[in-house]
N, C-alpha and C positions, 0 to 999 in steps of 0.2 A: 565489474562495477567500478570500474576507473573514474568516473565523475565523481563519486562519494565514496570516496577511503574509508568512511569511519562506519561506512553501516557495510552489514554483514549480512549476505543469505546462509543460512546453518538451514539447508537443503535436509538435511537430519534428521530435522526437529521444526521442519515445514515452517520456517517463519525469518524475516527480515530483524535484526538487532540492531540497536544502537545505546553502547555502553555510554551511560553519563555519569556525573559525580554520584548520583543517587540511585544507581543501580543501569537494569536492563529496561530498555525500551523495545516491545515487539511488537509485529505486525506479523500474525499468524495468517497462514494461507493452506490451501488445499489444489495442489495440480486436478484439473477438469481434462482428460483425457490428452493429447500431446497440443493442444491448441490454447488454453485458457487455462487462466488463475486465479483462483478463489480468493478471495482475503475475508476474513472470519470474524476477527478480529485486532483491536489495536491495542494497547498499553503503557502507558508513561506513566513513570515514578509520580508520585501523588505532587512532590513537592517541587515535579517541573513542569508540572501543568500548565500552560497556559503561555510558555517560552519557546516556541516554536517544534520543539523537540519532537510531537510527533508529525507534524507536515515533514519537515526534514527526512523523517523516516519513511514516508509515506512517498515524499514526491523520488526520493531513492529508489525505493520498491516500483516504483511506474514506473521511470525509466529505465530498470533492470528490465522487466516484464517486455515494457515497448522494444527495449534491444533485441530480445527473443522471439520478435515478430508476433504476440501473442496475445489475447483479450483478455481484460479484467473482468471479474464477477464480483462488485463491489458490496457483497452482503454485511460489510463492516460499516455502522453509521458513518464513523469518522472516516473512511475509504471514500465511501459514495459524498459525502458532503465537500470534501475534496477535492473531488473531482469536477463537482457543481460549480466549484467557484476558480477553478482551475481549466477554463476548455480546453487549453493545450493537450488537455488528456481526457477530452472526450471520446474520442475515436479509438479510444480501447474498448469502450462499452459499446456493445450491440446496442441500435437502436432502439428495438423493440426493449431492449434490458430497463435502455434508460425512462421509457417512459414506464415502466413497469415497478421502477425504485426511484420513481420522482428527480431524477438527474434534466438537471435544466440547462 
């Protein structure tokens, strides 16, 4: 993850970090057999809401993923909305996924 020094895959504890003034930011994921990655969930400090913090962490986690030749399974609202508004990284999601989780 040479493009984004500051976030963290913790492989460990199945999820993407990104330590701010206000604690941990995560994006929890779940491996889908050796092809696909789940993202479950997201999480930013209450009081950095709204400061990019977790796109940051998010568009990290999709280019880690994409590095790895591998598909997203974006069951995190903030995941899939992200990627909605982001098409660069539509083509992680399976078609059929997208129309299935309203990904436009």
């Amino acid at each position: 993850m040479t493009q984004h020094p500051d976030v963290h895959n913790d492989s460990a504890q199945s999820r993407y970090e990104l330590k701010t003034a206000d604690g941990m930011a995560i994006a929890e994921y779940r491996s889908v057999g050796t092809h696909a990655v789940m993202f479950t969930h997201t999480e930013v400090p209450e009081s950095m809401e709204g400061q990019g913090v977790g796109s940051r962490l998010v568009r990290a986690a999709l280019d880690d993923v994409k590095a790895q030749g591998k598909r997203v399974i974006p069951m995190c609202p903030f995941v899939a909305s992200y990627i909605s508004e982001h098409h660069e990284y539509l083509d992680l999601v399976d078609p059929v996924q997208r129309g299935a989780l309203n990904i436009t």
